[in-house]
N, C-alpha and C positions, 0 to 999 in steps of 0.2 A: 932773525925773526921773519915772519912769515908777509906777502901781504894778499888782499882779499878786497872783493866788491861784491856791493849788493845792489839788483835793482828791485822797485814796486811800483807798478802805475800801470797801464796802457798794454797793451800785450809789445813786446819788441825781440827782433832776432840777436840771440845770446852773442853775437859779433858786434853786437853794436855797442855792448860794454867791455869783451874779451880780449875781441882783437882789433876792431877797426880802427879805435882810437889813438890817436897821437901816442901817449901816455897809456895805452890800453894794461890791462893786466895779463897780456903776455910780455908785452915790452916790460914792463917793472921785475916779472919775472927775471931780468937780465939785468936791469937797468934800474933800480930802484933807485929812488933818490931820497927817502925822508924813512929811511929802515937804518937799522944797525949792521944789515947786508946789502949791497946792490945786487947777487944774487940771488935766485929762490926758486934753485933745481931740484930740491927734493922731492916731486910728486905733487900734482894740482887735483883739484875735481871740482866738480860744477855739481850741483843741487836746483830742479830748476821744479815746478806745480802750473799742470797744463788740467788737462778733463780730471783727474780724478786725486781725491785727497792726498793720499801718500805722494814725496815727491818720485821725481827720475831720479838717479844718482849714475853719474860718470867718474871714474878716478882711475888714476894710474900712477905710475913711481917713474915714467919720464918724466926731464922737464918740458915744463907747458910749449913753449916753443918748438920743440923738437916731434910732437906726435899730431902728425897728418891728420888724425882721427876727431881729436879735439877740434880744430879748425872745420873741417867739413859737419860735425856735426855743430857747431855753434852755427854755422853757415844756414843750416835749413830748420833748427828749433825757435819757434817764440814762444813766449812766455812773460807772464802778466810780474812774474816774481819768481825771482831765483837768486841761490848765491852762489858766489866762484872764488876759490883758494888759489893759490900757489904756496909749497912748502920751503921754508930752509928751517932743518932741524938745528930743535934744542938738546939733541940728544937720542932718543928714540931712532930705532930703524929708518933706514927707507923701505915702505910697504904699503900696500896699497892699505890694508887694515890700519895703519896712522895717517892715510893721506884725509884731508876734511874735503869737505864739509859730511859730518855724520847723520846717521837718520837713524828714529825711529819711529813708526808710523807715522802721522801725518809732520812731525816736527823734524826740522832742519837744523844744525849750526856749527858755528865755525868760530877759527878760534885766533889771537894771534898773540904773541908775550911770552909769558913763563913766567913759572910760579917753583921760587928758589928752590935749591936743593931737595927737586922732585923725587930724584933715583934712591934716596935715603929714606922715605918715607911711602913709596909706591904701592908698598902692602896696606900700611894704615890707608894711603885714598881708597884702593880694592874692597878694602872691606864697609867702609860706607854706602859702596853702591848694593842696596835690597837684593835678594836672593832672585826676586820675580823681575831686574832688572839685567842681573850679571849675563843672560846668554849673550843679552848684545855688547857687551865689553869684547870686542875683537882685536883690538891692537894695542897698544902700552903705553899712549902717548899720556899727557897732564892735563891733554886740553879733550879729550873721549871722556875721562875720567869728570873732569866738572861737568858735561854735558849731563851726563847720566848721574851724577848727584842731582844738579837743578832739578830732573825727573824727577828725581824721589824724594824732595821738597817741594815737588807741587808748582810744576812749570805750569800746566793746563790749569789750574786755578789763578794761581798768582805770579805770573812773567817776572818781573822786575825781585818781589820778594824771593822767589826761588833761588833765582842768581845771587841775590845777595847771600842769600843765608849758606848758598853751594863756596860761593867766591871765601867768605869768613871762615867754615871749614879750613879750602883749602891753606890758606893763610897760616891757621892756627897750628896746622902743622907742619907747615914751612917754618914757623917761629920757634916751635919745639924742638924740629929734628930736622929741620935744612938751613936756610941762607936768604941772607937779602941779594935780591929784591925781592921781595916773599908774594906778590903780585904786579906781574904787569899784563895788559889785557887791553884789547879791543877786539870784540866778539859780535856777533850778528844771529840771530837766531830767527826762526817762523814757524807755526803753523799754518801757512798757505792763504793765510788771509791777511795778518801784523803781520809787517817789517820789525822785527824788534832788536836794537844794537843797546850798547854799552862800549864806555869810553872809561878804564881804572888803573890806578897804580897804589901802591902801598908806599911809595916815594912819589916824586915829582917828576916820575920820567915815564907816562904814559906812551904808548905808542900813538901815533896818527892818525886821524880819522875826521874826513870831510863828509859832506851832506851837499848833494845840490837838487833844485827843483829844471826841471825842462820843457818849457812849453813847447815844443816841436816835437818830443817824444811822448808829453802827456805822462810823465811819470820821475819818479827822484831814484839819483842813483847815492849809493853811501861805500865807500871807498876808501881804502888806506892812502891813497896819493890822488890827488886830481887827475882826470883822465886826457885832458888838454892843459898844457902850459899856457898859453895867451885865453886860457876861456875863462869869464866873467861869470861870480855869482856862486862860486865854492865857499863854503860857508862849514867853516872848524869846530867841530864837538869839542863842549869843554870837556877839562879833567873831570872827572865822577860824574860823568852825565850817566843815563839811561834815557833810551829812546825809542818811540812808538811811531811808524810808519802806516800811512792807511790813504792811500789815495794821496791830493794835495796834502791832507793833514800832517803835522809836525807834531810834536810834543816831547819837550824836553825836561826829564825830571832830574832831580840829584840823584847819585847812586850811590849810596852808603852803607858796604856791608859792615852788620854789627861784630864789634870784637869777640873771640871766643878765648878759653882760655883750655888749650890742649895738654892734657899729662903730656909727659916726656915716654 
């Protein structure tokens, strides 16, 4: 599995969540400590929203540690809000087209789990996604694929509802035609103004996901592992949360996508 951080608050330099840190997410990249991998060299990218609506988007299929490029450019970007991936496949390529965090127009997101026996069913996901959505389907992975469903249930109306009703999909045909764990998920999404994550499993073995507030950076970061070991005030997403980021504000709801019932 994959891991990932998000910050929203304050404008700050993408090093100060990437790499600077103790626990940064280039070090997890190597060193994970709370994944089903300690590695996650399959490809990173950053998604960061500075002057204009749409984000920037950086990715590549080294790992994060290894490309000069990444580091110098976290070095000199700030940014009020962005997210950053690092990959270990479930399966899929390594390619920069499966590397996250995806875009399309102004929205952001990223993904990290797997949602069972994907490869068995990858045409049914494909065809869910609307004709006027499919050119941006570029890469093959499970987690592009729910992105761009949530779209075509109506992320830009209803955030929390979309995902759910994308998440239940997927599930349903995971229950059909693949395998448990038919959902594991902690995902983070934006339109450049909400921070908006979610914390899900279809079992009891969600992946990870903390939240802290920073007074000295004036902003919260949201994270698969803490970014300092000895730092106070990390504070753990339950199971089935969904969450809404906005300046200080928090808000944590339950995330309960509804059952569907998929032919075979």
């Amino acid at each position: 599995m994959c891991r990932w951080a998000a910050y929203v608050g304050t404008p700050i330099f993408l090093e100060d969540i990437v790499s600077r840190p103790g626990h940064s997410l280039i070090q997890q990249s190597q060193h994970a400590t709370q994944g089903s991998t300690a590695i996650n060299a399959d490809g990173f990218g950053i998604a960061w929203y500075g002057e204009r609506p749409e984000p920037g988007l950086y990715r590549d299929t080294y790992p994060a540690w290894s490309d000069p490029n990444l580091r110098s450019i976290t070095a000199q970007v700030r940014s009020p809000l962005f997210l950053a991936h690092v990959r270990a496949s479930t399966g899929t390529a390594t390619s920069r087209n499966n590397c996250h965090p995806f875009t399309v127009g102004r929205w952001s997101f990223m993904h990290n789990g797997q949602i069972g026996g994907y490869d068995s069913f990858r045409r049914d996901a494909d065809m869910m996604i609307p004709e006027a959505l499919y050119p941006h389907r570029k890469g093959a992975s499970d987690s592009e694929a729910l992105f761009l469903i949530a779209l075509a249930e109506g992320l830009d109306r209803d955030p929390q509802g979309a995902l759910e009703r994308a998440a239940a999909r997927m599930m349903a045909l995971s229950r059909a035609k693949g395998g448990a764990p038919h959902l594991r998920m902690t995902c983070a999404f934006s339109d450049g103004e909400t921070l908006y994550a979610a914390r899900y499993a279809s079992d009891d073995a969600a992946p990870s996901l903390w939240h802290r507030w920073s007074d000295s950076r004036g902003g919260r970061a949201v994270v698969s592992e803490p970014l300092e070991a000895d730092e106070c005030g990390w504070e753990v997403i339950p199971q089935a949360s969904f969450c809404l980021f906005k300046g200080e504000a928090v808000e944590i709801r339950p995330f309960s996508p509804c059952p569907l019932v998929q032919a075979a």
